[in-house]
N, C-alpha and C positions, 0 to 999 in steps of 0.2 A: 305728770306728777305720779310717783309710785305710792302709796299712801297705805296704811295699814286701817284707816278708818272710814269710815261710808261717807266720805267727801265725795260730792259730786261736781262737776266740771263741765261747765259750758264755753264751751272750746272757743266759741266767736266771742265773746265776751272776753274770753283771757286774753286771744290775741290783739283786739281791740281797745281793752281797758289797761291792760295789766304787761304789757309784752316788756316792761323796763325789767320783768323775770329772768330773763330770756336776756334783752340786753347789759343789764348789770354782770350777766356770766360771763361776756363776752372776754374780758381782762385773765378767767383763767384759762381760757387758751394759750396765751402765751405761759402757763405754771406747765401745760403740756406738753406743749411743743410737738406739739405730732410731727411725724416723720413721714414722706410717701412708702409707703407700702406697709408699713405699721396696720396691724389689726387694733380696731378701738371700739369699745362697749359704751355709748351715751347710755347713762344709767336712770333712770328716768329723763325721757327725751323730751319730754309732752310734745308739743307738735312740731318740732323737728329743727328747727331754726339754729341751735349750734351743732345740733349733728351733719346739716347740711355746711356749716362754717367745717367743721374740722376734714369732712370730705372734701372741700375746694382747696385744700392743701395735699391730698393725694392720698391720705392715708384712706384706708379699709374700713368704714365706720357702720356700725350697728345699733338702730336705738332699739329699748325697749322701756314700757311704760304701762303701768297696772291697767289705767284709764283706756277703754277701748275706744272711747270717742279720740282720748288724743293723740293716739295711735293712727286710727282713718284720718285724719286731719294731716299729720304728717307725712302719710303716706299720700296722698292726695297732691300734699305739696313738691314731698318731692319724691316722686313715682321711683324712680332711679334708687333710691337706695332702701335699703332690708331694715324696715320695723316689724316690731312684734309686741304683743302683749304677754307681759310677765312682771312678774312678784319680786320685788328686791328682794328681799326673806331665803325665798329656792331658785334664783333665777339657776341657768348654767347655758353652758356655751357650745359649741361642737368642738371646738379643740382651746386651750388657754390662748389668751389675749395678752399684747403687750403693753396695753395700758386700759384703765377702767377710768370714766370721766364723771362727774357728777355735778348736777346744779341746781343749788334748792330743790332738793328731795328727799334727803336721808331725814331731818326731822321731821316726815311723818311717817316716818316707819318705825313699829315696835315688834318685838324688841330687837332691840338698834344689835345686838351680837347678831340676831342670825343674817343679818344682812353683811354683815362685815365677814362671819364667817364664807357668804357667798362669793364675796369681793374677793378675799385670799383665793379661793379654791381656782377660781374662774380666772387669774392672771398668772401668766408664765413667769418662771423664776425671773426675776431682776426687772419684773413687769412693776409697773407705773401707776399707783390711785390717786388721782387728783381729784380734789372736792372743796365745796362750800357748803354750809348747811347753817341753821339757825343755831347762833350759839346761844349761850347763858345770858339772858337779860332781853333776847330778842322779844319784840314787840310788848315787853313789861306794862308799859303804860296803857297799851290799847285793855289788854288781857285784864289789865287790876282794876280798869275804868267799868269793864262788863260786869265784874262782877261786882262791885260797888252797886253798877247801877241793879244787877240780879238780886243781890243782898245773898250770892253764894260763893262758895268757893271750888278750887280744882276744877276749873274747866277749861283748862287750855289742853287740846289734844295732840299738843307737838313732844317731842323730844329737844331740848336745846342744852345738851350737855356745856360744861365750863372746857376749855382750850383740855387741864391735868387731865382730865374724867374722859374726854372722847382718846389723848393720844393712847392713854393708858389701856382702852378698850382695844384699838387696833396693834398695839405692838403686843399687848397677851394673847391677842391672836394672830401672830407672825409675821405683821409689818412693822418695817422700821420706818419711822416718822422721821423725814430732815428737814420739813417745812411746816411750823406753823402759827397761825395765826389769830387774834381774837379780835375785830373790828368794827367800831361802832360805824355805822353808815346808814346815816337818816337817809329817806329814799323818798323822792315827792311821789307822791300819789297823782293820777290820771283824773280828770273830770270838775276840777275845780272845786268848789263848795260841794260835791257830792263825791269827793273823793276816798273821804274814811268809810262813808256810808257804801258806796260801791266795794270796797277792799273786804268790810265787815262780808257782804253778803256775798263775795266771792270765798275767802279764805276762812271765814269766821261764823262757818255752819255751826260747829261746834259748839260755839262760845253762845248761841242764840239757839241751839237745840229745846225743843218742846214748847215753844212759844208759834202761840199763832202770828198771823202777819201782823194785824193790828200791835201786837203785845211787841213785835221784833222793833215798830218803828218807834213803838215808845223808847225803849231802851236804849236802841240805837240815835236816840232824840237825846236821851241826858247824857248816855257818852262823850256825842257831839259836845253837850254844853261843858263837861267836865273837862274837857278834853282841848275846846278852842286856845284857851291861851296859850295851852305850850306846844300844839302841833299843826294851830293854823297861820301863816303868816297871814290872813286877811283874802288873799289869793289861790292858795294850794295848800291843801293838807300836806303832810310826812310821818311815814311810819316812822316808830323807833326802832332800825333795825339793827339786830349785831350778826355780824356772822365772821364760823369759822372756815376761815380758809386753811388746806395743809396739802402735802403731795407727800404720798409715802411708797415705799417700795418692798416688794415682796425679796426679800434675800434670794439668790444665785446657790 
């Protein structure tokens, strides 16, 4: 994950609890279509798992990812191909790329232009950005339930632009958007009855910043409560997630 805020990442625990990250992305591979010999930029790769899918199609793929733990993790997995640690904000490339990939990453990066402005710079004319990121509404209910249970506000540390507000951002800075999309898609969570509880304290530093442990489980105890009827079926949790998917292209 490329992230602009002091998220930290336990890398066995994502790939262990949380890898539906990872496979939920799987579907836009096909918005990319990699080509064999295509040069491709996984843009926050975390540990490697579609970087290593779009290389078993032939194409040239490169991750990079803020997290240096998820970086060794990916490179560990799959030795064969070129990760690196970097900042969506200033990444850059040695020469432009034909397509830029992305997956659940851009909403945690702020502010969302310089990362975009990086995406233009870094893809060859009539080069390809495909992405998903949290849209407008994502996870509303977890976020509104913390801070109910906090008795505060503004603490969610994402960006989740609306469908207008994100195209709007990428075509003022030189791509042309032909795909896109705003999607609700509740997402079951891992671990059963301690599935929101695990999700909070992997994704949801934020939202429980400056609370001791004791203080995080209370919170995350009335969230739970507030929360059971409309996100547990009795069996597994589910986020409420929206996200935007879109493919745009840098003009020729």
């Amino acid at each position: 994950m490329t992230t602009d805020t002091q998220q930290t990442w336990d890398t066995q625990r994502y790939q262990d609890q949380h890898s539906f990250v990872w496979q939920y992305g799987t579907p836009l591979l096909d918005l990319l279509n990699p080509q064999p010999g295509e040069h491709i930029l996984d843009l926050g790769c975390g540990t490697g798992q579609l970087t290593q899918a779009i290389a078993e199609t032939g194409a040239i793929v490169a991750g990079i990812d803020a997290d240096a733990d998820m970086i060794a993790a990916a490179q560990t997995h799959y030795p064969h191909l070129s990760f690196a640690v970097g900042d969506a904000r200033d990444f850059q490339v040695p020469q432009p790329v034909d397509s830029i990939f992305s997956n659940a990453t851009l909403h945690w990066v702020k502010p969302p232009k310089q990362a975009v402005q990086a995406i233009v710079k870094a893809l060859k004319p009539g080069g390809k950005f495909v992405a998903e990121l949290g849209g407008k509404g994502n996870v509303e209910k977890i976020v509104s339930a913390v801070e109910v249970a906090r008795q505060q506000t503004n603490l969610s540390p994402w960006y989740f632009p609306s469908l207008g507000d994100y195209v709007h951002l990428l075509e003022r800075h030189g791509l042309e958007v032909i795909s896109a999309a705003l999607i609700d898609r509740p997402t079951p969570l891992n671990e059963g009855e301690r599935g929101l509880r695990n999700w909070l304290t992997m994704f949801g530093q934020h939202l429980l910043a400056g609370l001791t442990p004791s203080e995080a489980t209370v919170i995350i105890n009335r969230v739970e409560d507030r929360l059971r009827s409309q996100l547990y079926d009795g069996h597994q949790w589910s986020a409420d997630y929206r996200r935007l998917r879109l493919i745009a292209i840098k003009p020729a």
